[in-house]
C-alpha positions as CSV (number, residue, x, y, z in Angstrom):
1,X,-70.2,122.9,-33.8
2,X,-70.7,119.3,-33.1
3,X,-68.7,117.2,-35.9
4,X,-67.5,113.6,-35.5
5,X,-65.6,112.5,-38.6
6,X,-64.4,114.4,-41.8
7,X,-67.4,112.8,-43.9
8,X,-69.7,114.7,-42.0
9,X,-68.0,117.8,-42.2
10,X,-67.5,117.7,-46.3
11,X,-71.5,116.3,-46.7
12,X,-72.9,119.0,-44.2
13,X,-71.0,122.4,-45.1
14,X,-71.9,121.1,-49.6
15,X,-74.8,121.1,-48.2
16,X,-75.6,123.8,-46.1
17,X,-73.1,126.3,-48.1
18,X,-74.0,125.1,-51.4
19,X,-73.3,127.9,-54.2
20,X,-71.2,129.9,-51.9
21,X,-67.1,130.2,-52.9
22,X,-64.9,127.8,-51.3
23,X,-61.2,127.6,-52.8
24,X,-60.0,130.1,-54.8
25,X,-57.0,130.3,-56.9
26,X,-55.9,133.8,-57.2
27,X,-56.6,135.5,-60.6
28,X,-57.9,132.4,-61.7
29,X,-60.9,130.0,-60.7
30,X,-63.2,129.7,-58.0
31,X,-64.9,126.8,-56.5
32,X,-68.0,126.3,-55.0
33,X,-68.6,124.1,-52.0
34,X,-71.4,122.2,-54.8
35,X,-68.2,122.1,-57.2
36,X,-66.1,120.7,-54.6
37,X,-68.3,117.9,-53.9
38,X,-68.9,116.8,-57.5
39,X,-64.8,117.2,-57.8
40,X,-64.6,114.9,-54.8
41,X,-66.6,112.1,-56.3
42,X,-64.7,112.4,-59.5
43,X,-61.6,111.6,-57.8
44,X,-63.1,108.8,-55.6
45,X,-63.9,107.3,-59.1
46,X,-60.5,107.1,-60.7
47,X,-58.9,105.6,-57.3
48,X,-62.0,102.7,-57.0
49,X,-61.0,102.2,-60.5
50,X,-57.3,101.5,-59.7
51,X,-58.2,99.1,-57.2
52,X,-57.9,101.8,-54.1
53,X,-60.1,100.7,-51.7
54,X,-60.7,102.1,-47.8
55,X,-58.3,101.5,-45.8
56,X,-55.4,101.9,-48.1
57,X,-53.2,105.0,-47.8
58,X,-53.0,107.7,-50.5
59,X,-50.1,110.2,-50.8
60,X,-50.7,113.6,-51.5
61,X,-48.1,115.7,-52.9
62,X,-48.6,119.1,-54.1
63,X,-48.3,122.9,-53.9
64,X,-51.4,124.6,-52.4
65,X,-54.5,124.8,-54.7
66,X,-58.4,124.5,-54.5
67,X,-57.7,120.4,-55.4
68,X,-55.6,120.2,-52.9
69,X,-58.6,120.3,-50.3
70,X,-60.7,118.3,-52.6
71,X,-58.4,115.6,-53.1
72,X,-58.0,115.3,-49.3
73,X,-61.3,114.9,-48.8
74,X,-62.0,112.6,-51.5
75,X,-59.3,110.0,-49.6
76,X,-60.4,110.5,-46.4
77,X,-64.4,110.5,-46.9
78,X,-63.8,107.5,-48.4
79,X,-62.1,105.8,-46.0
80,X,-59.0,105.9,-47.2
81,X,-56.0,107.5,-45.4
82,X,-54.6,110.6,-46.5
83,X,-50.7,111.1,-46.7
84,X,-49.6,114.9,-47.5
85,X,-46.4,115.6,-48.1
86,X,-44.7,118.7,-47.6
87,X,-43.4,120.1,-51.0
88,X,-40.2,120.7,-49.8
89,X,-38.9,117.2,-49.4
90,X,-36.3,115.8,-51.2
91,X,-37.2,113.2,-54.0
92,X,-35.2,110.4,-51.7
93,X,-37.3,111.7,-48.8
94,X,-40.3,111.5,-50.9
95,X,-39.7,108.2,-52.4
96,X,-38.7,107.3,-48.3
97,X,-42.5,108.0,-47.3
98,X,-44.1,107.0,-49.9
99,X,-42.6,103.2,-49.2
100,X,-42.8,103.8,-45.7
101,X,-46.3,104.3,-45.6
102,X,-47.0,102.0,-48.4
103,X,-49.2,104.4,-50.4
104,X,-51.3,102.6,-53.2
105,X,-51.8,105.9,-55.0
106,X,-50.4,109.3,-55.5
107,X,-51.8,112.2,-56.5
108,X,-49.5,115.2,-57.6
109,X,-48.9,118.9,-58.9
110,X,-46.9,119.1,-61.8
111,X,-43.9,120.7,-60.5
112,X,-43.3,118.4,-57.7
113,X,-44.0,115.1,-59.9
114,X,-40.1,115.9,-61.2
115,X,-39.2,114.7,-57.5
116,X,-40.3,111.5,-57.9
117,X,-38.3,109.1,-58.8
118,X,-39.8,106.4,-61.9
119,X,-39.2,103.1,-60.1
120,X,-42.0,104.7,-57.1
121,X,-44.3,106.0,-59.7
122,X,-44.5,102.4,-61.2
123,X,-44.8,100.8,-58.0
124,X,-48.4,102.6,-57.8
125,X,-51.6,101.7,-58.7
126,X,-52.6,105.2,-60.1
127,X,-50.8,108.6,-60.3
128,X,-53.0,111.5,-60.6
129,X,-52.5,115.4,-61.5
130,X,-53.9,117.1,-59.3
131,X,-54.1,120.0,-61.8
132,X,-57.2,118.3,-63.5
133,X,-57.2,115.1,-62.3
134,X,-55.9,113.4,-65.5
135,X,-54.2,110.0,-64.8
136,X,-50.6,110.3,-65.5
137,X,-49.8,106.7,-64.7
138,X,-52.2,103.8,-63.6
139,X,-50.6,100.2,-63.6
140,X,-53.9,98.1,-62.0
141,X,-57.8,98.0,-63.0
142,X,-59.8,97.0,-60.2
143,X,-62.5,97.8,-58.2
144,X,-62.0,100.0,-55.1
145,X,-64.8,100.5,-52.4
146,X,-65.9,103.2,-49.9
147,X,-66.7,103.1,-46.3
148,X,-68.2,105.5,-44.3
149,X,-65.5,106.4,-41.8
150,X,-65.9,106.3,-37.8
151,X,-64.5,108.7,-35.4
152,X,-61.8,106.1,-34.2
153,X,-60.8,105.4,-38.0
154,X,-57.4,106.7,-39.2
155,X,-57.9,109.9,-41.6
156,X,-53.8,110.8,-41.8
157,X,-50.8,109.7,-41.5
158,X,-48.5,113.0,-41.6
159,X,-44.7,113.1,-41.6
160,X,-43.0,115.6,-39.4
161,X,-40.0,117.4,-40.4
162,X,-36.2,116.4,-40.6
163,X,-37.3,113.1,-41.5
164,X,-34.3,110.9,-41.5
165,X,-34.2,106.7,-42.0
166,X,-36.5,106.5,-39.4
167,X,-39.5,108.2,-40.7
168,X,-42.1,109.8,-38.0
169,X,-45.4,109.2,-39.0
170,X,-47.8,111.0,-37.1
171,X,-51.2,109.3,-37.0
172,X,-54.8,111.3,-36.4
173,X,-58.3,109.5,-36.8
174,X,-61.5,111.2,-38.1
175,X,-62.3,111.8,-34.3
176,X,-58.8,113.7,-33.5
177,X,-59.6,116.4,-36.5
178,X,-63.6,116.3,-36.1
179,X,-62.9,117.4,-32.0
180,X,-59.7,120.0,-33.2
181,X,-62.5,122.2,-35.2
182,X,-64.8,121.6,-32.6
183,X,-62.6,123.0,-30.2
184,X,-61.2,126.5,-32.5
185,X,-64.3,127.1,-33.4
186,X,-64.8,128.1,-29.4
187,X,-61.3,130.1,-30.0
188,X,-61.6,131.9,-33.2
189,X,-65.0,132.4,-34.6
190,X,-65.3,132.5,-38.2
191,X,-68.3,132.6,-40.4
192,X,-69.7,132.9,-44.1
193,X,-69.0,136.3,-44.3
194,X,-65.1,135.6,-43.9
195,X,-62.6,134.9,-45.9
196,X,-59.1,133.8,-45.5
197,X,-55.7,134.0,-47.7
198,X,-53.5,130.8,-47.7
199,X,-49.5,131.7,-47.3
200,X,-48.9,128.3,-46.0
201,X,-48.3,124.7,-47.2
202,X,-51.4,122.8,-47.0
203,X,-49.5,119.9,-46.2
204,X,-48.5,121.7,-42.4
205,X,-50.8,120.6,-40.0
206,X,-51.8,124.1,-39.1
207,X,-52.6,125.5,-42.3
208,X,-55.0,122.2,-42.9
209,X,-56.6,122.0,-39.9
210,X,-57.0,125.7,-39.4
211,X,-56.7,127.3,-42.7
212,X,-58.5,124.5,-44.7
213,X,-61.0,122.1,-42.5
214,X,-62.4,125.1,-40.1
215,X,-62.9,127.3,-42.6
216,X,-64.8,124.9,-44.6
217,X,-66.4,123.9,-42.0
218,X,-67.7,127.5,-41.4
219,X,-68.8,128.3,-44.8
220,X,-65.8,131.3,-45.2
221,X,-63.6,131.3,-48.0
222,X,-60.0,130.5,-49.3
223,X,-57.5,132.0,-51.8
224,X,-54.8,130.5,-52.9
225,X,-51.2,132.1,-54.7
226,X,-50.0,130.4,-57.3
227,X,-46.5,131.7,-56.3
228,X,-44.3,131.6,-53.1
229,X,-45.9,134.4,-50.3
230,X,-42.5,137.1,-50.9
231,X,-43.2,140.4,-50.5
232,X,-43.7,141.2,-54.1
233,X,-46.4,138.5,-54.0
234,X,-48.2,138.8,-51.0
235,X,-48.8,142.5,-50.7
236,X,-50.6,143.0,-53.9
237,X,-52.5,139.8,-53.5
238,X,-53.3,141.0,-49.7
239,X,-55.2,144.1,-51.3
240,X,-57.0,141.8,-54.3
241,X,-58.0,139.6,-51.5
242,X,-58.5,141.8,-48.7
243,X,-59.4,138.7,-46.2
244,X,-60.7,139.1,-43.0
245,X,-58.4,136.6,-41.5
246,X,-55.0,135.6,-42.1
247,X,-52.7,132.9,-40.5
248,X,-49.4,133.8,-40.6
249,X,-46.3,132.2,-38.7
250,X,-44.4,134.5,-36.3
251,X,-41.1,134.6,-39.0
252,X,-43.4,136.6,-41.6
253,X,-44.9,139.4,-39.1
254,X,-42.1,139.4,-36.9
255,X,-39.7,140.2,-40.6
256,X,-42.3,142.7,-41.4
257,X,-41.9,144.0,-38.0
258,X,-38.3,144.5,-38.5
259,X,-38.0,146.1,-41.8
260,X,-41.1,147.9,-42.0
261,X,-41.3,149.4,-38.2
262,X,-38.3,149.7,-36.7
263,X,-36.2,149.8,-39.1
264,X,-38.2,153.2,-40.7
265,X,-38.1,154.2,-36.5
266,X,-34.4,154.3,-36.2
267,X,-33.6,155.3,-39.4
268,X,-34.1,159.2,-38.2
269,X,-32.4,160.7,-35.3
270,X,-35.5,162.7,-34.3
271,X,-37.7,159.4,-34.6
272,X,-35.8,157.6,-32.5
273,X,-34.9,159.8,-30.1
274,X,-38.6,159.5,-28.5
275,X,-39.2,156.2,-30.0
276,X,-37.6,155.4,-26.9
277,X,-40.2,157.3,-25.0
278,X,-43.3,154.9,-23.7
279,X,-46.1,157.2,-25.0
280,X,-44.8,158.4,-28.1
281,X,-43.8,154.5,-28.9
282,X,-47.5,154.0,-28.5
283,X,-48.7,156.7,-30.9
284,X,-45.8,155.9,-33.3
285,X,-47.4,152.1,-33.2
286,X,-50.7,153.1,-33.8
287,X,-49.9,155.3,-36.6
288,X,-48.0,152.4,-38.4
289,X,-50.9,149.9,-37.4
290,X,-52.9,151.4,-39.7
291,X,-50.8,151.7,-42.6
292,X,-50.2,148.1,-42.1
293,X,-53.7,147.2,-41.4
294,X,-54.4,149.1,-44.9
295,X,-51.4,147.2,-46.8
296,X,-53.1,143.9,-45.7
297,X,-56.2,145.3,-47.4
298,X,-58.1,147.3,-44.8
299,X,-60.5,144.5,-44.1
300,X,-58.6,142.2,-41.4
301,X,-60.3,141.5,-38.0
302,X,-58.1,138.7,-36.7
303,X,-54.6,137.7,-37.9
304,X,-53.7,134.1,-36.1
305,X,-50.0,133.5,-35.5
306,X,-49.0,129.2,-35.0
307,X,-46.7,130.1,-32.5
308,X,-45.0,132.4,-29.9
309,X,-44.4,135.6,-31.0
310,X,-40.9,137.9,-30.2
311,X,-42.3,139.5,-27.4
312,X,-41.5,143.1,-28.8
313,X,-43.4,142.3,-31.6
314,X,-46.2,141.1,-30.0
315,X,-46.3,144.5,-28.0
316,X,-46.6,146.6,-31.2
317,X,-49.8,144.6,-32.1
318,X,-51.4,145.5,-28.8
319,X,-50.1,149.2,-29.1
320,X,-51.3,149.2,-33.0
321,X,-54.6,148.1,-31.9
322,X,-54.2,145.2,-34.5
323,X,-56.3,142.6,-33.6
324,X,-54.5,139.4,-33.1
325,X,-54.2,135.5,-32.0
326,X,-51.8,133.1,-30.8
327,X,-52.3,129.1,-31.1
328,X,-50.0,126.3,-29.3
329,X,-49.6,123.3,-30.5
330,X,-47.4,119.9,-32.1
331,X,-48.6,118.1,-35.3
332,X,-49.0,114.9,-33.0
333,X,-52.3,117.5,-31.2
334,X,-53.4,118.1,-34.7
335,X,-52.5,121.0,-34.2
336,X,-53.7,123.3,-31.5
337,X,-53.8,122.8,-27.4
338,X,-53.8,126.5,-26.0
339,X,-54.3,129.7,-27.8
340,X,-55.6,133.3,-26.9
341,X,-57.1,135.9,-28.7
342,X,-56.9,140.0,-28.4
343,X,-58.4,142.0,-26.4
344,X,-57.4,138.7,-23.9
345,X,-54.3,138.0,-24.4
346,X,-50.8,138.8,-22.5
347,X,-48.1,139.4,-24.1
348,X,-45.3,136.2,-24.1
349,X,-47.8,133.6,-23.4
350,X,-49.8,131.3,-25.9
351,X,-52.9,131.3,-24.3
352,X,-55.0,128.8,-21.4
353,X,-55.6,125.6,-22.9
354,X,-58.6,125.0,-25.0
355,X,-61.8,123.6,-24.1
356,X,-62.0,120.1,-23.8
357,X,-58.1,119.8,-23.3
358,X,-56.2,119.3,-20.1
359,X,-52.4,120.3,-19.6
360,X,-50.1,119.9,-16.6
361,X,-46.1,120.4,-15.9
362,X,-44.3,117.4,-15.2
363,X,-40.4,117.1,-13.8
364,X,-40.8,120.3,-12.6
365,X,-38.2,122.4,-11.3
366,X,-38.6,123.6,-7.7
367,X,-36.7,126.7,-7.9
368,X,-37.8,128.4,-11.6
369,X,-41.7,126.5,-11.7
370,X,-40.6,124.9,-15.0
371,X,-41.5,122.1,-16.2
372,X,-42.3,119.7,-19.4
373,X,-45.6,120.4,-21.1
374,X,-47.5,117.0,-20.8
375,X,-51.5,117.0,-22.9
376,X,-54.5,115.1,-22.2
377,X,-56.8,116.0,-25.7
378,X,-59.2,114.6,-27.8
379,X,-56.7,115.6,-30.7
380,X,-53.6,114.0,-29.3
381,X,-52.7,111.5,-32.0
382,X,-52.8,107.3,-31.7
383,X,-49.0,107.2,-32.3
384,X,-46.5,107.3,-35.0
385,X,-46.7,104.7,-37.5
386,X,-45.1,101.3,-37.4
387,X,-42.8,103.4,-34.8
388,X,-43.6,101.7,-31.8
389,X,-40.7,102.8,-29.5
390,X,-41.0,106.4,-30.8
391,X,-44.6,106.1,-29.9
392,X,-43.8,105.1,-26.2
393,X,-40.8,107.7,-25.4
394,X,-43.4,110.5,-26.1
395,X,-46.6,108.9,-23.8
396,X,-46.2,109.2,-19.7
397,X,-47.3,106.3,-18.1
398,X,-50.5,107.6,-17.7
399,X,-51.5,108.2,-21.1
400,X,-50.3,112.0,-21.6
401,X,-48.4,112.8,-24.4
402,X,-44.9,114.5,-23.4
403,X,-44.6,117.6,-26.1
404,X,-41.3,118.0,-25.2
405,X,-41.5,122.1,-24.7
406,X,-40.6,123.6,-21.6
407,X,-42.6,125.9,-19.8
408,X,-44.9,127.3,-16.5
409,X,-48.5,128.4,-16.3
410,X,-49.5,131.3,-14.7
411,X,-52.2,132.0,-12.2
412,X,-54.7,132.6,-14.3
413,X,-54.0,129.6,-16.4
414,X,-52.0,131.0,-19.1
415,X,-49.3,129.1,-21.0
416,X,-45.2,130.2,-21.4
417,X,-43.1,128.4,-23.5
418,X,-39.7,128.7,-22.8
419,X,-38.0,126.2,-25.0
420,X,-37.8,122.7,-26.1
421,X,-36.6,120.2,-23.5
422,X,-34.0,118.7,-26.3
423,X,-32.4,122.2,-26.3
424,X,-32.1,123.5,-22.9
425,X,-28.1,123.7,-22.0
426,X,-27.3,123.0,-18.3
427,X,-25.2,126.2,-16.8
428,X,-22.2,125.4,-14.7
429,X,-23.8,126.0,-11.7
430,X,-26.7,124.3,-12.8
431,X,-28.8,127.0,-14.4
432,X,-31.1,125.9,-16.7
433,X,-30.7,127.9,-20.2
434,X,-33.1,128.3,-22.9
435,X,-31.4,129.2,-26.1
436,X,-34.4,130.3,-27.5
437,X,-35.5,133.2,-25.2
438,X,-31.6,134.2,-26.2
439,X,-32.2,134.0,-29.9
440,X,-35.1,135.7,-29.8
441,X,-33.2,138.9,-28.1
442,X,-30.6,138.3,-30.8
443,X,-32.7,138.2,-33.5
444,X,-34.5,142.0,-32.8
445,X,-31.2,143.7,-33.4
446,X,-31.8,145.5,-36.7
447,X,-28.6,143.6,-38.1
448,X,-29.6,140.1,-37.4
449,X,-31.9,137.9,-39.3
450,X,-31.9,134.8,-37.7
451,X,-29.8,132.5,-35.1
452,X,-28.5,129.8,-33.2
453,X,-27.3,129.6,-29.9
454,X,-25.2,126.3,-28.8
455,X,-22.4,125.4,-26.3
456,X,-18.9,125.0,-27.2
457,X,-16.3,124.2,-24.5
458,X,-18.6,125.6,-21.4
459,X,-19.0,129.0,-23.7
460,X,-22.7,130.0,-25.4
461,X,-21.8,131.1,-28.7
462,X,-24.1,133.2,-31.3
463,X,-24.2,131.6,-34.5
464,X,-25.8,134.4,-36.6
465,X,-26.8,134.9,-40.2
466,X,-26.8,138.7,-40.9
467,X,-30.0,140.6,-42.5
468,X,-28.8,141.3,-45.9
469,X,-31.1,144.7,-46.7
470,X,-29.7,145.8,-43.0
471,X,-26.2,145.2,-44.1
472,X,-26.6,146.9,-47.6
473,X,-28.5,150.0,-46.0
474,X,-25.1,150.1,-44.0
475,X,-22.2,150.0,-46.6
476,X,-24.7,152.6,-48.8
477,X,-23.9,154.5,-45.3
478,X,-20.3,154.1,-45.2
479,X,-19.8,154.5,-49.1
480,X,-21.5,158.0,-48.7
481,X,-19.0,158.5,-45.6
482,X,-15.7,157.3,-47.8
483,X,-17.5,159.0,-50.6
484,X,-16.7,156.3,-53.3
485,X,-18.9,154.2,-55.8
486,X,-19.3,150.9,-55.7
487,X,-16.9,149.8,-58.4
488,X,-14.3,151.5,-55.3
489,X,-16.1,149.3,-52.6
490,X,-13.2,146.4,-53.4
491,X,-10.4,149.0,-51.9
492,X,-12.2,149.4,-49.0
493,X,-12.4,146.2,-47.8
494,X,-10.0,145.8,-44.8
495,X,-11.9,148.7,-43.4
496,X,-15.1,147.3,-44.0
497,X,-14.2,144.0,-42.5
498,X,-13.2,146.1,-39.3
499,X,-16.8,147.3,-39.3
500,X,-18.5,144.0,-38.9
501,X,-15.9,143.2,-36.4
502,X,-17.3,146.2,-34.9
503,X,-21.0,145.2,-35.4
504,X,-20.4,141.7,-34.1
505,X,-19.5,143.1,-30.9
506,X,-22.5,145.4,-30.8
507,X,-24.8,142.7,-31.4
508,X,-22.9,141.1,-28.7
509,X,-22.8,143.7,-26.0
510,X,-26.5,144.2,-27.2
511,X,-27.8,140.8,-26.4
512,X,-25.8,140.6,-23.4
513,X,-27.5,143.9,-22.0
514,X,-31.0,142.3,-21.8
515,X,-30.4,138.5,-21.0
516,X,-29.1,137.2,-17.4
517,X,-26.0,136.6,-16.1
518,X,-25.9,132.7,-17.1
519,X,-27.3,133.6,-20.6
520,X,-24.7,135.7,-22.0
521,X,-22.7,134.8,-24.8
522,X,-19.2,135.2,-25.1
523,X,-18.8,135.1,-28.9
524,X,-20.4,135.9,-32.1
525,X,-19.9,133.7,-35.0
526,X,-20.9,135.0,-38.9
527,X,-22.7,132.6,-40.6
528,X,-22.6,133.6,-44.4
529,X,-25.8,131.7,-45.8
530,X,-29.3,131.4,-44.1
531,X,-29.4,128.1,-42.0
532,X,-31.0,125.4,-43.3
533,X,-34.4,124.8,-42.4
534,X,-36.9,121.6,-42.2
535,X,-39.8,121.8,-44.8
536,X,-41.7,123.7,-41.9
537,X,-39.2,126.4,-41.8
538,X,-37.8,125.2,-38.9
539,X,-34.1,125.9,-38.2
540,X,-32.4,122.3,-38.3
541,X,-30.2,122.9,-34.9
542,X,-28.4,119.9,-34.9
543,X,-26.2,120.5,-37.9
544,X,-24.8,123.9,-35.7
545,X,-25.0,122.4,-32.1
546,X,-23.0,119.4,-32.7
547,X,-20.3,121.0,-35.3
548,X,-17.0,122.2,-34.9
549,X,-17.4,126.0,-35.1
550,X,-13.8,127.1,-34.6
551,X,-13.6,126.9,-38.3
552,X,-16.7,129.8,-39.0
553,X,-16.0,133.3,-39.8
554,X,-15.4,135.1,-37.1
């Protein structure tokens, strides 16, 4: 694959795919790579006619649908620059980027037009559904024009999460994304015959570059929910679909994981009794591979995770014989710099880097071989926008960009993470800690869903949200035990509050068994709700590092 710009890609694959499916919508419409062209053209049209010309930015603002990818393309063909943005934004946050990256012209789902506030809507030229493309709001007539982009032409400006009042625009040109699916399609070959599932915000970097450009690029197909990916959803729509490919990130196999596998494992004495046992493990896992391969439709060759993977679950894949992939990467690489795929792949690592990309260690440690990750790619972005300091603190001297996780490679070339720079806590002798590795031990005890590790007066504390099914599968235990009802439980609740005393120091004693000496943590602190997250789903640490937790439930 040889492509330069995203004009080419949309112009060749409408052509050389023509009648072939391209976006689906789940129980609804399909559209051809033909249709998506014409669609594209239609929505060039109404933004000419509002005076959006190339150059000028475009904000994007919707849940995941088939116009989704066209109205992407019709900006950035154009030579316009795109500017997604994720649905899960705040309307301030919205109205924040919009100004920031002085969109000309929005174009939005119907839900998610609520967020914005009136004053922003009539400071555009045009406001578009992109539903079916009727023009909710258009306050200039003009006349627009296209340009045929370049590769060194800005296609997007994307803003990362926990965007604060100093937004972080991350900007890729034609050439960044053209050379990304250049380089995966070396990693994960895809083709007409395949056909993917979307779970993920097409706003993400990862689920557009991967789960939208490459697989139009390849001729495959896309379905889309029209509802959040729960359980209830995604199974059913998983045996409708059944795709061949699936990107998933590491919190939806590795919940599945949990609930589904080892949770069934332990829940008999017999069963795990030689769970424990290497080879029965092994037959166990490849028994439940299968059901699981069946409940994601029987059809899956390749299910790509954007990240790490909790080692343990990683090591039922290999056992289950499910075929799998990991990717590394940042939104500022757009996304991907190192990834492996099964049968090559070792467990805990992300993979060598890609073709075309170059990685090194810098600041390395002499005594653990750790080190920052620094990149050399085609895909590293030009910088964030109208951020020029922010731009400078993540570029060494030489023209790398710093991706701020911490990690060592391997003999063979293969890539560990072992946490973000920002994160690591400094031991008292010096000892450098990764609170990750630490929450990822904490998090594979049946009881905990997620976590937090953070420092508080030279101790490492466990912040930890509880899994809720876990917790109800064990007063259902200890109301059979006390042999009362629920409408009893209420009478019962001093000794129930001595059980998850009791639990918190088995999760404790657990973690504490499998972590070194400078890793262990000396306290265990309930938090009641799940932690909030960025739009990505990432845990927002510095509201729990930085806090007074003497005040938690304990």
């Amino acid at each position: 694959m040889n492509l330069t710009t995203l004009y080419d890609l949309l112009h060749q694959s409408v052509e050389k795919f023509g009648d072939k499916t391209a976006f689906s919508m789940l129980g609804s419409e399909d559209v051809s790579y033909n249709e998506v062209g014409r669609r594209v053209k239609q929505v060039q049209e109404l933004l000419f006619g509002a005076g959006v010309t190339a150059g000028d930015k475009v904000a994007l603002l919707s849940s995941s649908m088939p116009n989704w990818g066209v109205c992407y393309f019709a900006i950035t063909t154009a030579g316009m620059i795109a500017v997604p943005i994720m649905p899960d934004f705040t309307g301030e946050e919205i109205d924040m980027l919009i100004k920031h990256s002085e969109a000309k012209a929005l174009l939005v789902s119907d839900k998610l037009f609520t967020k914005v506030p009136k004053e922003t809507v009539s400071s555009l030229n045009i406001v578009i559904r992109t539903k079916n493309f009727s023009v909710v709001s258009q306050m200039v007539t003009g006349a627009g024009e296209a340009v045929v982009p370049k590769p060194e032409d800005l296609a997007v400006i994307i803003y990362t999460s926990g965007t604060t009042s100093k937004p972080k625009g991350v900007m890729l040109t034609h050439g960044n994304l053209a050379q990304q699916i250049n380089m995966i399609y070396g990693l994960y070959p895809i083709g007409v015959e395949d056909s993917m599932l979307s779970v993920l915000p097409l706003s993400h970097t990862y689920e557009c570059s991967l789960g939208m450009l490459y697989v139009f690029a390849t001729g495959s197909s896309t379905t889309y929910l029209e509802k959040p990916p729960t359980p209830s959803i995604l199974l059913p729509a998983l045996r409708k679909v059944r795709p061949t490919c699936f990107l998933i990130v590491p919190l939806i196999i590795e919940k599945i994981y949990n609930s589904q596998i080892v949770a069934k494992f332990t829940s008999n004495k017999f069963i795990k009794s030689i769970y424990g046992i290497g080879c029965f493990r092994k037959l166990l896992h490849r028994i439940a591979g299968k059901k699981l391969n069946q409940a994601f439709g029987g059809k899956a060759r390749l299910f790509i995770g954007g990240a790490k993977l909790d080692e343990r679950v990683e090591q039922f894949l290999v056992e289950a014989k499910i075929p799998y992939a990991i990717g590394y990467g940042l939104t500022e690489t757009a996304p991907l710099v190192a990834g492996q795929i099964s049968p090559a792949t070792k467990v805990g690592a992300t993979g060598p880097q890609m073709n075309g990309v170059k990685v090194r260690l810098d600041n390395v440690n002499p005594e653990t071989g750790h080190g920052e990750i620094v990149v050399n790619s085609p895909s590293v972005m030009q910088g964030y926008y109208k951020n020029e300091e922010a731009t400078a603190d993540v570029f060494t001297a030489d023209g790398w960009f710093r991706t701020g996780d911490l990690g060592y490679i391997d003999e063979d070339g293969y890539i560990f993470i072992k946490g973000r720079l920002k994160n690591m806590i400094l031991g008292p002798s010096g000892e450098n800690i990764y609170p990750e590795e630490i929450e990822t031990v904490l998090n594979s005890h049946v009881f905990v869903s997620e976590s937090v590790v953070t420092e508080q007066d030279g101790q490492l504390i466990a912040l930890v949200h509880f899994d809720s099914e876990a917790i109800e599968r064990l007063k259902d235990e200890f109301m059979t035990k006390w042999e009362i009802t629920r409408d009893e439980w209420n009478q019962k609740k001093d000794e129930w509050s001595k059980r998850m005393e009791e639990v918190k120091q088995e999760v404790l004693k657990y973690v504490n068994s499998k972590v070194n000496r400078f890793s262990r943590i000396s306290e265990v602190i309930e938090e009641d709700k799940e932690f909030e997250k960025t739009p990505s789903k990432k845990i927002r640490r510095f509201l729990y590092t930085k806090r007074d937790n003497k005040s938690a439930k304990k």
